[in-house]
N, C-alpha and C positions, 0 to 999 in steps of 0.2 A: 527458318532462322537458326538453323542446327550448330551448333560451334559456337554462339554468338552470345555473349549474357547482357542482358539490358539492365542500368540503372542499379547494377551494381556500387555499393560502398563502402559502408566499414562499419563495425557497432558501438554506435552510441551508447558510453553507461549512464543510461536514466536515472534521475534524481534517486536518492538514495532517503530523504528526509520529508515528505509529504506527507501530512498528517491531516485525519481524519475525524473530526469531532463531531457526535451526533448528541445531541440533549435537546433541553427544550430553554425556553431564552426572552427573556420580556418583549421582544421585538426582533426584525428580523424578517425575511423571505422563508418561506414555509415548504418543506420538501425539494429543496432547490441546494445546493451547493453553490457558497460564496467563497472565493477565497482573498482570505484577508491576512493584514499585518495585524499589529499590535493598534497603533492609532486608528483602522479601518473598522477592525474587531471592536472597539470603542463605541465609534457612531455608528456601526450598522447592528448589533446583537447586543450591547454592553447595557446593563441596569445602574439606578445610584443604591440599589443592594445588593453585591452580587453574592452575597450570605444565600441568599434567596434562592437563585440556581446554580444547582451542583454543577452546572454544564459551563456556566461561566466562569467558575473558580478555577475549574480545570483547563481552558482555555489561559486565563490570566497565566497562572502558574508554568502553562509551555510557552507562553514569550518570558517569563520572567527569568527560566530557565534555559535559553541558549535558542529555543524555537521559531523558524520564520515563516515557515512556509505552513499555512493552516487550510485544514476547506474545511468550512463550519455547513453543519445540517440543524437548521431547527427544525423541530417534527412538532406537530401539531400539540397544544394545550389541550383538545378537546377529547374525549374520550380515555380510553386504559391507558395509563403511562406503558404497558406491553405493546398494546396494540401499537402506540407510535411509534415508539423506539423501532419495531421490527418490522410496520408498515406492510405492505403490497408490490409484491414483485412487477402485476402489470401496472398499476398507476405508479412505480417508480416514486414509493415513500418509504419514509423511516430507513432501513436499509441498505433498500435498493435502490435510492436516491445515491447514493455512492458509486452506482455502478456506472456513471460515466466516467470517473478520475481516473483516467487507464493509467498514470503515475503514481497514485498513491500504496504506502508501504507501510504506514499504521495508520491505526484505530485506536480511539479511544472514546468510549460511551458508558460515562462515567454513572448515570441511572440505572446501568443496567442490573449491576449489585443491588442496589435497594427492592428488586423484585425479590418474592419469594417461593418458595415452595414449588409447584409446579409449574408455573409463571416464569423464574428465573429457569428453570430446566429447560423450559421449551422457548423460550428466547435464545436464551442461548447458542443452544443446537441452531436456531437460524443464522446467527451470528457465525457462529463455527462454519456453520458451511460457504458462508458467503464470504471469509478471509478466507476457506481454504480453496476456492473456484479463483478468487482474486490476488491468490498468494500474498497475503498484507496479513502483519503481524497483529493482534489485538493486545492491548495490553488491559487487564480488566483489573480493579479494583477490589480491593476486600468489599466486605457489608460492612453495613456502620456501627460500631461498638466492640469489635472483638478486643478483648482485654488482655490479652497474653498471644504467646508464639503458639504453645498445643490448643486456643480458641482456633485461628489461624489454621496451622494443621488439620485441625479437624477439620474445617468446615468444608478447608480444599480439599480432603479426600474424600468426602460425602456429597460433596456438589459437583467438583470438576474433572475433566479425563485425564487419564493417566498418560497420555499416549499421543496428544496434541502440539506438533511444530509450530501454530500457529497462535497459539496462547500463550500470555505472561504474564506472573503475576509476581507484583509487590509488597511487602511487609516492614514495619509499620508504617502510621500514618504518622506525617507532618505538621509539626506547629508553623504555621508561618502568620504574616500580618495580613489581611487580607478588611480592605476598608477602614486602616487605621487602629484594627483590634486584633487582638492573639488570635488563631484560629487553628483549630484541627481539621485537616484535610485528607484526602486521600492522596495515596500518589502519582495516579496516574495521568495528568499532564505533563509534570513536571519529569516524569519520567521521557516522556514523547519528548521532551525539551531537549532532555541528555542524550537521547538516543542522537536527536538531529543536530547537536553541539560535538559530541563525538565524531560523528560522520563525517562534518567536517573538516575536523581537526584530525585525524585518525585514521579515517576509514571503515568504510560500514564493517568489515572483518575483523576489526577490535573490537576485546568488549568493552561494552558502556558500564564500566565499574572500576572502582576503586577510588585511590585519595588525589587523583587529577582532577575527577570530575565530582565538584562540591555542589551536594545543590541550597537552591536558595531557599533555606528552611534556618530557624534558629535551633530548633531541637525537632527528635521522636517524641509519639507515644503509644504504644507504650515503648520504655527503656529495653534492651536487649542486651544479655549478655553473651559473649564469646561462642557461649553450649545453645542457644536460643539459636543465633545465627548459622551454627552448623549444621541443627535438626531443623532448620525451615530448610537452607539449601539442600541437604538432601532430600528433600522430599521435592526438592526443585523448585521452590517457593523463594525469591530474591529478598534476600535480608536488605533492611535499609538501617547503618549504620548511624553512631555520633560519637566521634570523638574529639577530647579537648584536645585544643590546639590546631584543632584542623578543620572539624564541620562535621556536617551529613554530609554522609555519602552512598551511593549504590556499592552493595558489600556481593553483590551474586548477580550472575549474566546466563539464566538457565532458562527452556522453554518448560513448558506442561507435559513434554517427551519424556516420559522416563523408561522406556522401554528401549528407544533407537536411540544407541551412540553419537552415530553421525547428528542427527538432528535436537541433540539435548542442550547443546549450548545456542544461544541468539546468537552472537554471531556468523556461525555455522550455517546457522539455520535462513536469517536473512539474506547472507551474503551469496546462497544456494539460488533463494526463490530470486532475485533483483541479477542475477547474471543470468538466468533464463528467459526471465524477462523483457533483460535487453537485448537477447541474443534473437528471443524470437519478434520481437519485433523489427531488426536489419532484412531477418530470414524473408521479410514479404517478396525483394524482388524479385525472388526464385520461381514466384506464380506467375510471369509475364518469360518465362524462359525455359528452353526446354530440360528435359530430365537426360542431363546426359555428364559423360567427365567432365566437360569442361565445367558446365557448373558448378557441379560435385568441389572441384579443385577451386572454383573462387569460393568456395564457403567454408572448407578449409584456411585459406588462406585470409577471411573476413575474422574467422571465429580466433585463429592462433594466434594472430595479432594482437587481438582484446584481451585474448587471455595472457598474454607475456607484456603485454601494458601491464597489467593487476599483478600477474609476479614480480617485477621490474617495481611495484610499487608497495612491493612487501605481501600481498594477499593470499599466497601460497608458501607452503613450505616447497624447500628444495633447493638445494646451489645449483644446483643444473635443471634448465628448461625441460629434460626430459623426468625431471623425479618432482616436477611441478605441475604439469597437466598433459593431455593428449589430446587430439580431434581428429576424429573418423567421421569420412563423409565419402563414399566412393560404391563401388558394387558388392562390397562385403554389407553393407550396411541395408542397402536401398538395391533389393531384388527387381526380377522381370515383374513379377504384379505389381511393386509399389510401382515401377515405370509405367503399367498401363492405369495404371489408376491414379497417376497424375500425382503424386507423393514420393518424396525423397526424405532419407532418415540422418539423423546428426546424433552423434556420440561422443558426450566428451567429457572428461576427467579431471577433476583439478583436488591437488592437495591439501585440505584445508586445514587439517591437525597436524602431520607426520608426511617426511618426504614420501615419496612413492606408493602411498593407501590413499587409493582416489576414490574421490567420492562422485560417480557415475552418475550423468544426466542422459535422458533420449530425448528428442526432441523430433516428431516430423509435422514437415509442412509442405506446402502444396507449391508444384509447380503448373508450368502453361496446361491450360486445358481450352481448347478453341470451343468447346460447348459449354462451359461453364457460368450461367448464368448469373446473375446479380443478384443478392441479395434483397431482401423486400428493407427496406430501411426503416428502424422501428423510432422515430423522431420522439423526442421529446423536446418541452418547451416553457417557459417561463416568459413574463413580464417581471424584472426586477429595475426596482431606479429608473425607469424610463428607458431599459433598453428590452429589447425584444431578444431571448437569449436561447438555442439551442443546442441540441447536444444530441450527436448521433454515431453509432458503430459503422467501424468502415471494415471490408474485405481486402485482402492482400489480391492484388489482380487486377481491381477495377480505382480508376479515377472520379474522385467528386468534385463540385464548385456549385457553392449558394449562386444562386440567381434570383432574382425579383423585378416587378414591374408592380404597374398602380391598375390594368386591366389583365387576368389572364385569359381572358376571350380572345383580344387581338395581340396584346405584346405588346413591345416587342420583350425579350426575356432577355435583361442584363446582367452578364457575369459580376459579380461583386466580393467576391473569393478569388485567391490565385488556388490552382488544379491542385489537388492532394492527393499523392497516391495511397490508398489504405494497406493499414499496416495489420490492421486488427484492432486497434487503438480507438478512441471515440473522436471525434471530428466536434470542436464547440466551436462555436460561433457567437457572438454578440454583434446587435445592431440598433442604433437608435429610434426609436420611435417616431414616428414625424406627424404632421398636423394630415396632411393628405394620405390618402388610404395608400396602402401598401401591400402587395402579395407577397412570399416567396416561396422557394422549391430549392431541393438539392437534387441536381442531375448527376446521374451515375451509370460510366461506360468504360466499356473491357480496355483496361491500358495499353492492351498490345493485338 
């Protein structure tokens, strides 16, 4: 099939607002990701106290705040508040109960501050690694009681990295009503809320700051003045504003980066990881076709596309498409070994501060390989509500579809899925429960 590309299209920009909430919750599906609205979040997770969990306050506060799209994690009551929150990579809890959402782009786990000492250290680090594997922002919350900006300071330069794209953190904490009473909160929902209100309105490549975006707080506390604000933001710590006549507001749009330019600002930083994202996920049906120019040439002409939509919609600097981004994809990139070893290389450039200072991605992925095996599918599974609910990684190359029957001895085995080809991405599934026994299976064969 030499010269030929199959199932070529074009790259979809993937949700930009997905949001990740992991706590613990009066009620609820346990190590399972739901995703809910506002009124869902209600009858499926919600308490008549939600003083009581930090994990609910923070949910409330990201619909109250512009937020729609949520996937809630309740992690287990029983045992270390560490242990759950950070769970088990093979039984797919606390943490890594998240790692089916192949859409999601923040985090927020709002317990995880309330650990201390070596506790909070070594969560953390699980945390950290597992946004930076997942490119999803975290946004983490002070601990509870810091009384000033230099408490603040301090605590983040003794606790947190200097040097991390994928952290962000806010300062102070919120008065809002929460149950009909004044409450001090933390901010990070409510933040998640602004991040996914912005995006909308904006563009993930704006920052989520200033006097646009008000959030739904009546005051700070502690109060911040002008010199408060400037020595948290320089330490890259996001000042949260109030002023009269206006509100709260996000006063700073900075990561945990203090070291890399490129990566110091959120915007930057997000708009980096979620165009990779979407980029490598188009990139699958290069694994069903050979390694050759012609390819080469449709994935150029997939990626330049995407990228001159996003400048066309303000996302780079530059009046001219060429002092806006670039894409290489051809025989400078992708040598005689990556040909025989079934891998082609993508290089591409986009502006995101300053016309023509690009800021450089590589990307390689895999094309046809006729001996390329299938992956062993590592399936996970729940019972929630009366549906039978799964969730599984797919490979770029091969095709899946659930099937099920009520005997797998004789069958017969009914498709019940339309074909998916994998992207990389997780493959979920839900299915009703039924009175009569029921088997199923996901079958998985070379697309090409």
């Amino acid at each position: 099939m030499g010269g030929h590309v199959l199932g070529q299209g074009s790259v979809m920009q993937l949700a930009t607002d997905e949001t990740v909430l992991i706590g613990r919750f009066a009620k609820g599906p346990e190590n399972w990701p739901a995703s809910v609205n506002a009124a869902q979040f209600a009858t499926q997770f919600g308490s008549a106290n939600s003083a009581a969990y930090p994990a609910e306050v923070q949910a409330r506060q990201f619909f109250a705040n512009g937020g729609t799209s949520l996937h809630v994690i309740r992690v287990s009551d029983s045992g270390s508040l560490t242990q759950a929150l950070v769970g088990d990579s093979i039984a797919a809890t606390g943490i890594y109960a998240a790692q089916s959402l192949s859409n999601a782009r923040l985090l927020v786990a709002p317990e995880l501050s309330f650990l201390g000492g070596s506790e909070f250290t070594n969560a953390l680090a699980a945390y950290r690694q597992f946004v930076a594997n997942h490119d999803i922002i975290l946004i983490l919350d002070p601990p509870p009681g810091l009384a000033s900006s230099t408490a603040m300071i301090d605590w983040a330069n003794n606790s947190l990295p200097a040097d991390d794209p994928h952290l962000v953190v806010y300062f102070p904490y919120l008065q809002v009503m929460l149950d009909g009473n004044l409450a001090t909160v933390p901010p990070s929902g409510a933040m998640a809320g602004i991040y996914a209100r912005n995006d909308s309105t904006s563009g993930i490549w704006t920052a989520p700051a200033g006097t646009s975006l008000i959030l739904n707080a009546g005051d700070i506390t502690p109060a911040l003045t002008s010199t408060d604000s400037d020595n948290l933001n320089a330490q890259n710590i996001n000042a949260i504003r109030s002023f009269p006549g206006t509100g709260v507001v996000p006063w700073g749009a900075r990561t945990r980066d203090l070291q890399d330019a490129e990566n110091r600002y959120v915007p930057v930083a997000r708009t980096g990881m979620w165009m990779a994202a979407s980029i490598s996920r188009a990139l699958a049906f290069a694994a069903i076709n050979d390694n050759d120019a012609t390819l080469w040439s449709q994935v150029r002409a997939m990626v330049e596309s995407f990228l001159n939509t996003l400048w066309r919609d303000g996302a780079f600097q530059g009046i001219k498409a060429s002092d806006a981004y670039f894409v290489r994809c051809d025989s400078s990139t992708t040598t005689a070994a990556d040909i025989l070893n079934h891998r082609a290389n993508l290089i591409y450039g986009v502006a995101l501060l300053r016309p023509a200072e690009f800021s450089i991605t590589s990307l390689t992925f895999p094309t046809f390989d006729p001996d390329r095996a299938p992956p062993e599918p590592v399936l996970e599974s729940a019972t929630v509500d009366g549906e039978l609910q799964f969730a599984v990684p797919t490979a770029a190359g091969f095709n899946y579809v659930w099937e099920s029957t009520t005997d797998p001895a004789i069958g017969p085995w009914k498709e019940i899925s339309a074909l998916t080809l994998g992207d990389g991405s997780w493959l979920r599934a839900a299915y009703p429960t039924k009175a009569a026994r029921s088997f199923f299976r996901l079958r998985v064969a070379p697309a090409r």
